[in-house]
VEXDREN-2710 file (C-alpha; in Angstrom, 1 decimal):
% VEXDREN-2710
k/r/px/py/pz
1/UNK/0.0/0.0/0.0
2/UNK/1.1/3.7/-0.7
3/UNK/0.8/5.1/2.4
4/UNK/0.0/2.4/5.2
5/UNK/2.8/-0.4/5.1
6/UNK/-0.2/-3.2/6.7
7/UNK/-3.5/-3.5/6.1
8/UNK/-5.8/-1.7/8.6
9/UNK/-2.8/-0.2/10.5
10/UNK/-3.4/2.3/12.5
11/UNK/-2.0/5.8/11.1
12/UNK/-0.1/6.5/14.3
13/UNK/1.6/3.2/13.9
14/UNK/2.9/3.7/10.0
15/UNK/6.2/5.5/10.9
16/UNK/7.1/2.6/13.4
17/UNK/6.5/0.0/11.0
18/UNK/8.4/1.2/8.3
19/UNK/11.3/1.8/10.8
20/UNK/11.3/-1.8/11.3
21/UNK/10.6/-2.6/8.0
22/UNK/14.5/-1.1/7.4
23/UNK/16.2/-3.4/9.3
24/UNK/19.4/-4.2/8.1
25/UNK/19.8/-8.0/9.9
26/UNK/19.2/-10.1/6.7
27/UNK/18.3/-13.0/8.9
28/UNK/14.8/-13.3/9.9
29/UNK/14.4/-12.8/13.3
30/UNK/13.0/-15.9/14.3
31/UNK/16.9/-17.6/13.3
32/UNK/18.6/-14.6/15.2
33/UNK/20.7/-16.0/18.2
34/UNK/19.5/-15.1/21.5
35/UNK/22.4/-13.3/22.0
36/UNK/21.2/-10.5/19.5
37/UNK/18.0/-10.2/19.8
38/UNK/18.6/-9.6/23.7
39/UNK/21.5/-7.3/22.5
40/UNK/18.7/-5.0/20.2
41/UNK/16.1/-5.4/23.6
42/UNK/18.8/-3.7/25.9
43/UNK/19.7/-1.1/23.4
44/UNK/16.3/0.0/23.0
45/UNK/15.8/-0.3/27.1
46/UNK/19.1/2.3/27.4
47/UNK/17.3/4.7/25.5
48/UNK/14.1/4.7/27.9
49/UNK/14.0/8.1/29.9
50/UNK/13.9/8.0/34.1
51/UNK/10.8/7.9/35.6
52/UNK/8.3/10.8/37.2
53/UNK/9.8/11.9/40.7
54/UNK/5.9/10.8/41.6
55/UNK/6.6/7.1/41.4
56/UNK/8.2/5.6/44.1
57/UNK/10.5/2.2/43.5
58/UNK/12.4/-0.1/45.6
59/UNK/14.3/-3.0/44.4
60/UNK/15.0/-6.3/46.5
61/UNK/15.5/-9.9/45.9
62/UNK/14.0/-13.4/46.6
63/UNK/16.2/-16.6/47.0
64/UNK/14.0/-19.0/44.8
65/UNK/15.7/-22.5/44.3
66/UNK/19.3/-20.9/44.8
67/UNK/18.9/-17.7/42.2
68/UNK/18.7/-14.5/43.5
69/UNK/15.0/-13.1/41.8
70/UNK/15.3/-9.4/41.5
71/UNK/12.1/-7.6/42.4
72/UNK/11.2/-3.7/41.6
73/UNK/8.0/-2.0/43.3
74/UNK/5.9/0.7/41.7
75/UNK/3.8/3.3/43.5
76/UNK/2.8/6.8/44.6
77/UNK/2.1/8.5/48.2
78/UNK/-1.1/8.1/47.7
79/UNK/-0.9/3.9/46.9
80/UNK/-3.5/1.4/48.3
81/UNK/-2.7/-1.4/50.2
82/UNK/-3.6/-4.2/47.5
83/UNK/-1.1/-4.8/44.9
84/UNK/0.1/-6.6/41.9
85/UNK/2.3/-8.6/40.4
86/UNK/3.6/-7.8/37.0
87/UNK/5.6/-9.8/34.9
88/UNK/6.7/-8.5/31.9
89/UNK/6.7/-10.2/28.1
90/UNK/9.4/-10.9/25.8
91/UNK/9.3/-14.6/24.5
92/UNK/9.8/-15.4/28.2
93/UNK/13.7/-14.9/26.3
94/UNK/13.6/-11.4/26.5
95/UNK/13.1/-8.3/28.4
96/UNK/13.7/-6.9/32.5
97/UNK/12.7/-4.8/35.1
98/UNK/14.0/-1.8/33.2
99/UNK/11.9/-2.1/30.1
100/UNK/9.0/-2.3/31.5
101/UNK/9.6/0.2/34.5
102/UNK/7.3/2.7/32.9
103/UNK/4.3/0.4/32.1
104/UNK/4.1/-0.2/35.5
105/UNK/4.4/2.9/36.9
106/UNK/1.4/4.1/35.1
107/UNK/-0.5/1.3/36.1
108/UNK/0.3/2.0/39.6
109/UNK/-0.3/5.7/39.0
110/UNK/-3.6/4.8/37.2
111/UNK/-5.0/2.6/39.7
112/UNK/-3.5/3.3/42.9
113/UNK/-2.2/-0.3/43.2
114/UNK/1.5/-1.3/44.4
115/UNK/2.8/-2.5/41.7
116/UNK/6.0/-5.6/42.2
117/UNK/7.3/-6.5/38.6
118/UNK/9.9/-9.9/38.4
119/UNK/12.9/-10.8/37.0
120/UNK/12.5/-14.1/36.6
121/UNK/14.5/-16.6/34.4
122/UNK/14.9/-16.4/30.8
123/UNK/14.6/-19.7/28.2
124/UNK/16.5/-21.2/26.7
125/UNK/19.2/-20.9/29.4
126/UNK/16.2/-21.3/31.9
127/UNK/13.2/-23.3/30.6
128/UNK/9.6/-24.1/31.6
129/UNK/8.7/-24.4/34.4
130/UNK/11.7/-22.2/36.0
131/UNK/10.5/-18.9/35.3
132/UNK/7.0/-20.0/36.5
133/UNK/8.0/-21.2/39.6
134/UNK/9.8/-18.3/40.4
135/UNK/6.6/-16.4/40.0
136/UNK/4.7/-18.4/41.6
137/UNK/6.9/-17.9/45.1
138/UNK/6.9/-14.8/44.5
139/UNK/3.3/-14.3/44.2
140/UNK/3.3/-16.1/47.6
141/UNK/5.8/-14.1/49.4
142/UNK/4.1/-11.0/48.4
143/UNK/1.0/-12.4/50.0
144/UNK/2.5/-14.0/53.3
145/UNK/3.6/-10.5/54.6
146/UNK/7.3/-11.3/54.8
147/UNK/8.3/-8.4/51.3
148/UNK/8.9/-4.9/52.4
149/UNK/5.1/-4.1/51.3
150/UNK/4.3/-5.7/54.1
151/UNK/0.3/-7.0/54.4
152/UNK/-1.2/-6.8/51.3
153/UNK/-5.0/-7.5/51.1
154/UNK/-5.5/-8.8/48.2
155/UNK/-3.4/-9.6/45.2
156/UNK/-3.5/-9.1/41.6
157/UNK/-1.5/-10.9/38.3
158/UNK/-0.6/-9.1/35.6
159/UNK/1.7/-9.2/32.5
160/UNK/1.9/-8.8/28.4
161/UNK/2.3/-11.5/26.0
162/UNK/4.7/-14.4/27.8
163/UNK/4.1/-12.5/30.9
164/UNK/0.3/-12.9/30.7
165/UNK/0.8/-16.6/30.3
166/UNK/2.7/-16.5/33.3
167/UNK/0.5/-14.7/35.3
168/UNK/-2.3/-17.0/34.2
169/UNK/-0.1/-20.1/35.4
170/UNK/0.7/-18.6/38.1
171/UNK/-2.9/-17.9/38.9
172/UNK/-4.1/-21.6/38.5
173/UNK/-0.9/-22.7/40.6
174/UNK/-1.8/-20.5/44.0
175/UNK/-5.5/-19.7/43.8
176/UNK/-4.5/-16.4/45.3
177/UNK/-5.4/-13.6/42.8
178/UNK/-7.9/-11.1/43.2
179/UNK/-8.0/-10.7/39.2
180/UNK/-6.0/-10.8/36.1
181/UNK/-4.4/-8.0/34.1
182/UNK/-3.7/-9.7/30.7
183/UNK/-2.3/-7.6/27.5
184/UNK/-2.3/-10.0/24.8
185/UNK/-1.6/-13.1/26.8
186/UNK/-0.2/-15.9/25.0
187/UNK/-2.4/-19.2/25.7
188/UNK/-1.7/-21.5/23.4
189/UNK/2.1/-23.7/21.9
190/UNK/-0.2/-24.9/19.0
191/UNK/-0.4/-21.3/17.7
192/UNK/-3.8/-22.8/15.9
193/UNK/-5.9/-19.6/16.1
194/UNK/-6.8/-18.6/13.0
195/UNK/-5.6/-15.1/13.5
196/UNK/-1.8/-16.9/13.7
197/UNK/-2.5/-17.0/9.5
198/UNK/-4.6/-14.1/9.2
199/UNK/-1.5/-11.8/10.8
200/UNK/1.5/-14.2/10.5
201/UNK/3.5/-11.8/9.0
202/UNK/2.6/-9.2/11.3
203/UNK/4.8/-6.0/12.1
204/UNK/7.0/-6.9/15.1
205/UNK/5.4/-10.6/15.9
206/UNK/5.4/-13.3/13.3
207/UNK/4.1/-16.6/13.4
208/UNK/7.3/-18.4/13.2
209/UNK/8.9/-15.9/15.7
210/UNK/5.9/-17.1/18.4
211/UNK/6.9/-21.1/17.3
212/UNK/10.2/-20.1/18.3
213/UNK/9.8/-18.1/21.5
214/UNK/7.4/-21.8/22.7
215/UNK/10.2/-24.0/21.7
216/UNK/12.8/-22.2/23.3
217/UNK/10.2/-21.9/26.4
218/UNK/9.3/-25.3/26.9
219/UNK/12.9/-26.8/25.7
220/UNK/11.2/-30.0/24.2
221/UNK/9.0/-30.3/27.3
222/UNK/5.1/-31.5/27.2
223/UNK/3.5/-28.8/28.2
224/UNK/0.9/-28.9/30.9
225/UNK/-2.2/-26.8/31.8
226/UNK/-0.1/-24.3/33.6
227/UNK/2.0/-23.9/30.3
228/UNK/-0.7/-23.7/27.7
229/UNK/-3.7/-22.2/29.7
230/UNK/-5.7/-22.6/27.1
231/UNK/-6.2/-26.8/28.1
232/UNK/-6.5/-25.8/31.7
233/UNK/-9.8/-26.2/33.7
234/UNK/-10.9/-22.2/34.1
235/UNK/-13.4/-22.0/36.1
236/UNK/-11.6/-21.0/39.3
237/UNK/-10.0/-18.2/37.6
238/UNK/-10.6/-14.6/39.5
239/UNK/-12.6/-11.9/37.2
240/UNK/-10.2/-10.8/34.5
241/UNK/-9.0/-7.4/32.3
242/UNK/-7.7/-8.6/29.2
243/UNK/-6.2/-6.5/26.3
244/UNK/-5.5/-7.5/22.7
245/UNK/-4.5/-6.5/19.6
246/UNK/-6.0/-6.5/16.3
247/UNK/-2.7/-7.0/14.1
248/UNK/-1.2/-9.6/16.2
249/UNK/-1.1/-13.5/15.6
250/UNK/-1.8/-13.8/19.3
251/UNK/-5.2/-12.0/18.6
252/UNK/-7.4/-15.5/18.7
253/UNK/-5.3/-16.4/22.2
254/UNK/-6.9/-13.6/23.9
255/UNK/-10.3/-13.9/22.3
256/UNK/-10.9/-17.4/23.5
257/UNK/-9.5/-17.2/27.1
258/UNK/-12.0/-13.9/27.2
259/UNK/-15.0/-16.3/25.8
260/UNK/-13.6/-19.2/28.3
261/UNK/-14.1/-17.3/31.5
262/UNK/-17.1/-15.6/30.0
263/UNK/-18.9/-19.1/29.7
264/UNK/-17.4/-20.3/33.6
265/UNK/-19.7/-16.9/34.5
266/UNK/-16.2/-14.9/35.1
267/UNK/-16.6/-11.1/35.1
268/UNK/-14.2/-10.1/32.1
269/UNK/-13.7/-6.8/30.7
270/UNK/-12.3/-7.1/26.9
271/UNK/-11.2/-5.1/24.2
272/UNK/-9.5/-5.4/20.6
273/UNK/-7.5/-2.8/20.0
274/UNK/-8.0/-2.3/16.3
275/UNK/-5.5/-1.3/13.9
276/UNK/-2.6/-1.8/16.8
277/UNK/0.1/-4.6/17.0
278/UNK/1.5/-6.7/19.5
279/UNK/3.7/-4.7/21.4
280/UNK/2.0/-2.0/21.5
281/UNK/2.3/-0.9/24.8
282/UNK/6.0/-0.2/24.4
283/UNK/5.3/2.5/21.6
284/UNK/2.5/4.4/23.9
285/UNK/5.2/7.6/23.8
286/UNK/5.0/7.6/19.6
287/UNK/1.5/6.0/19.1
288/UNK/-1.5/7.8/21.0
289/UNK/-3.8/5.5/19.9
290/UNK/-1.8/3.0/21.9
291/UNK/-1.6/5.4/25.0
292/UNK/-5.9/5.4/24.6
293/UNK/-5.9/1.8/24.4
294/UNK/-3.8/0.9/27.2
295/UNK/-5.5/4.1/29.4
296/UNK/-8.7/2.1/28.5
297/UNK/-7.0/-0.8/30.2
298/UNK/-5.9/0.7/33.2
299/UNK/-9.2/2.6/33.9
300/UNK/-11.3/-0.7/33.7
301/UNK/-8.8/-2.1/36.1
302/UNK/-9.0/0.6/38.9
303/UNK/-13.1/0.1/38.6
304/UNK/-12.8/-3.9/39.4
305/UNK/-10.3/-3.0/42.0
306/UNK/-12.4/-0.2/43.6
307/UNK/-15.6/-0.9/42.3
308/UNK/-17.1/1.6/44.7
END
């Protein structure tokens, strides 16, 4: 197309596509090393400015099966005393506390929650079900009282893409969540939604880049209910926020986990973000369609939290 470099794009997404349309790598991402593609992550995470003097961090770590888990909180004076645990996307290969510092300050700033984001372990070094058990012990330290947030009330999962799968797991392992806060959570290692051929050559996530983020995940490993959610029993699941994106192969994922809970009777709050890509919340600063959709997000959570 002239002017729009995918079909239904959105406009404030054009100039981002093209810039990684010009990537100089000639080998398709999904062959890259892991080496690489982690290289590109933390040269795009160096570039990320500080955060507002308004959010509040603190960093600390839990022993969990002899690695030291580093753990970042997120919140204002004016926090509330429930909280949640974030944990971030990237393959479950990718990403850290720093590159997603500033999603989850402003869901802390948007809903008053105490936000805890994990740096768990990365595959293929690391694979299933390491980085899901260290979220799972950290979900339950956070609740115990013992971290330096002290009681917490009630506690909420959260996290994009891998790190929606791993909040779902970890949901189904402890029973402990108040509610979910899922952005495009990745359900399924059969990619068999149909939206994995309607968008598998997607801008930023392909279909054979998701086949290759599960294999190095699961590192030849059967995968359970707690690995693909999508074959787990449901109905115990707390209400749920889930966010997804039109242009993304991980589109039919979110749909059907939305339309499971629905049919257990699970209060769920959806949206399709149309014309936006997986990813998306990464580019909120350059896209403000992105910025709507993910404020969309964050007010539907503060109303389940508070519904007062």
């Amino acid at each position: 197309m002239a002017n729009a470099p995918y079909p239904n794009l959105h406009p404030d997404l054009w100039a981002l596509a093209r810039d990684m349309a010009k990537d100089p790598d000639p080998v398709p991402e999904h062959l890259r090393p892991i080496a690489a593609m982690r290289s590109a992550v933390a040269t795009m995470e160096a570039t990320l400015p500080p955060l507002a003097p308004d959010i509040l961090t603190e960093d600390w770590t839990l022993e969990v099966n002899g690695r030291a888990v580093a753990l970042r909180s997120y919140g204002t004076a004016h926090s509330r005393p429930e909280a949640m645990l974030y944990i971030h996307g990237g393959g479950w290969s990718l990403g850290s506390l720093r590159g997603h510092d500033h999603v989850c300050a402003d869901i802390a700033r948007d809903t008053g929650l105490r936000v805890v984001s994990i740096d768990y372990a990365l595959a293929p070094e690391f694979p299933y079900p390491t980085a899901l058990t260290e979220c799972v012990a950290a979900a339950r330290y956070l609740v115990s009282g013992a971290s330096p947030l002290h009681d917490i009330p009630t506690l909420w999962l959260g996290g994009d893409s891998a790190g929606g799968n791993l909040a779902l797991g970890t949901a189904l392992k402890t029973g402990r969540a108040a509610g979910l806060f899922l952005i495009y959570p990745a359900t399924d290692p059969t990619c068999s939604a149909a939206s994995y051929d309607t968008h598998a050559n997607a801008p930023y996530l392909t279909r054979a880049l998701m086949h290759r983020c599960w294999r190095d995940y699961l590192g030849g490993a059967v995968p359970d209910a707690y690995a693909a959610p999508v074959t787990a029993d449901l109905s115990a699941l707390p209400q749920a926020v889930i966010l997804t994106a039109a242009i993304d192969p991980l589109l039919g994922d979110g749909e059907a986990l939305a339309t499971s809970l629905r049919s257990a009777s699970i209060p769920v709050w959806f949206e399709q973000a149309e014309g936006l890509i997986h990813g998306f919340i990464r580019w909120r600063d350059r896209c403000p369609a992105a910025a709507e959709a993910f404020s969309r997000a964050t007010r539907a959570l503060a109303r389940a939290v508070d519904p007062s």
